[in-house]
N, C-alpha and C positions, 0 to 999 in steps of 0.2 A: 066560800065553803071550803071548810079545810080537808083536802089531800086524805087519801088512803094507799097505807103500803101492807104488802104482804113481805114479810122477812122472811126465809127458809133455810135451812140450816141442812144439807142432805150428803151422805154418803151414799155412790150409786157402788151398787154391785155387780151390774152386768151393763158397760158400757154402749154397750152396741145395743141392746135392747131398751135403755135408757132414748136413744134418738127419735123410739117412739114415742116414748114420753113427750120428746121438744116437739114432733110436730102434730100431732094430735091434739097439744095445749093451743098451740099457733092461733085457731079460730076464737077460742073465746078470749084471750088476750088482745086479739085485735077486734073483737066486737065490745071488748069491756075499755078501751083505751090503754092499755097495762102499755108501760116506759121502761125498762129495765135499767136501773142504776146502776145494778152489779151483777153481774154474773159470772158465776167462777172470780176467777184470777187468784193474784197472791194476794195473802191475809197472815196473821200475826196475834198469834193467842196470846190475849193478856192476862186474862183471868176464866177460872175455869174447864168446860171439857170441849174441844173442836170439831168440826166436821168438815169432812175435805172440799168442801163446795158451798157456798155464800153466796143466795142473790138476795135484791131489793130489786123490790116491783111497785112501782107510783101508779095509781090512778087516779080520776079527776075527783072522787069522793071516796069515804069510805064504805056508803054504799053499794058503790060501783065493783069494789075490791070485796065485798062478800057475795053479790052479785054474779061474780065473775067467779069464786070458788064454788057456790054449791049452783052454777048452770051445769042444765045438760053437757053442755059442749066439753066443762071441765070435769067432772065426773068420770066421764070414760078416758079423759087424759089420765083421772089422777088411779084409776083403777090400776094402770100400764104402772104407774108411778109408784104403788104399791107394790107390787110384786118385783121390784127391781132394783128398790130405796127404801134407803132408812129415813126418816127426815122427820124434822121439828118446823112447823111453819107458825106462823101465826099473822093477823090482822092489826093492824097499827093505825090510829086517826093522828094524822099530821096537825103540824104547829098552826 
């Protein structure tokens, strides 16, 4: 079964308020298996427009990783995440 990743692409605007973002997410990431590839760090615009924060999120399917966006649990993460973030996410079926 191939792999599901969620990409996201975010600029936060209010850092500290963003930490509720991280752990509010916390539950349904560990109930959905979510792996963090990336998160933050240094990155290097090739083409295109950038955002200051990059993660990759693996999980065991990709139903798992749509599963684990529209749960309860992530929902009221992503509500926090709204009002605090700019961001492009999207769902990916691995190789």
């Amino acid at each position: 079964m191939a792999k599901g990743y969620w990409i996201a692409r975010v600029d936060v605007r209010n850092p500290e308020r963003y930490k509720d973002y991280v752990a509010a997410a916390k539950p349904a990431f560990e109930k959905y298996g979510a792996v963090f590839l990336a998160r933050g760090g240094r990155h290097e615009r090739l083409e295109g427009q950038v955002r200051a924060r990059n993660v990759v999120i693996e999980f065991p399917s990709l139903e798992a990783a749509h599963d684990c966006y529209h749960s309860p649990e992530y929902q009221i993460a992503a509500a926090i995440r709204q009002e605090v973030a700019d961001a492009e996410m999207v769902i990916v079926e691995g190789a």
